[in-house]
C-alpha positions, 0 to 999 in steps of 0.5 A: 036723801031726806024728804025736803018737804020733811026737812022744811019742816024740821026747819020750823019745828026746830026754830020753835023748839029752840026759839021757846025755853029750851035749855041747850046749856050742856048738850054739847061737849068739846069737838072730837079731834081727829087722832092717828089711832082712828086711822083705818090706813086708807086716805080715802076713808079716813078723809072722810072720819075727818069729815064727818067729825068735823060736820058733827063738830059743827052741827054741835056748834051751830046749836050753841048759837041757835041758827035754825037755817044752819042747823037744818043745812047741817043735818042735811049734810051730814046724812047725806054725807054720811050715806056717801062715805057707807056706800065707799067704806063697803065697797073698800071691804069688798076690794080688800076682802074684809069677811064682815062687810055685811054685818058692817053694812047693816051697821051703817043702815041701822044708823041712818034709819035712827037718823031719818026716825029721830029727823021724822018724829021731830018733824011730825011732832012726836017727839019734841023735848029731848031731841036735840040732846037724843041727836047729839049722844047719837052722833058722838057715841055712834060715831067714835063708838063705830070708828073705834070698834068696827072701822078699825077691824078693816086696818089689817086688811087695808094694809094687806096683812090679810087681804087673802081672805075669801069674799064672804061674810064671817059666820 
């Protein structure tokens, strides 16, 4: 979990960035939507794919009208939300024997250390302009980036076409 000193920090820093000249115009694209190729074959999983495109979707729309209080709810949420669904998308490739659960799982650290950095230098300053952009193309491209290209590999496993395969982690 984020600092919530941190984080009521975040709050102001954000109130004032967006509050001054900022020009949000163009940040933000279309909402991603759900599709049935981003489907890994477990409703559990893709429940929360859904979730967390729908929290990005929001976060994206909470910009668009500049409310700090929800912008800050929002990233909150999605951390925290996003370290949740990690920890049940590893413990599903343990259960069904994907070989690349810790490759995998370093993956999902990678990510929410990139979070709680971009969160921490906004919050002290550091790093000011470009932020909200910087989150932004993060979140989108990681996530579609992630779910297309790593999350999919678990399908045939899920689907136990290759759930025969020792616990271990591919060389």
């Amino acid at each position: 979990m984020i600092d919530p000193l941190l984080t009521f920090a975040f709050y102001n820093r954000c109130h004032d960035w967006i509050g001054g000249d900022a020009d949000l115009h163009g940040v933000w694209a279309m909402s991603v939507e759900w599709r049935d190729e981003f489907s890994v074959g477990n409703d559990m999983i893709d429940g929360d794919h859904r979730t967390l495109i729908a929290i990005i979707n929001e976060y994206e729309t909470v910009l668009e009208t500049k409310d700090i209080g929800r912008l800050k709810d929002v990233y909150q949420r999605l951390f925290d939300y996003a370290e949740m669904h990690f920890d049940r998308e590893i413990n599903l490739q343990k259960a069904v024997h994907f070989p690349g659960y810790l490759t995998h799982q370093s993956k999902h650290d990678d990510l929410l250390r990139q979070l709680t950095e971009i969160h921490t230098a906004f919050v002290e300053g550091t790093e000011r302009k470009g932020i909200i952009p910087k989150t932004t193309q993060l979140l989108r491209g990681w996530l579609l980036q992630h779910i297309l290209t790593e999350d999919l590999k678990l399908r045939p496993y899920v689907a136990g076409e290759r759930g025969d395969t020792p616990l271990q982690e591919a060389s």
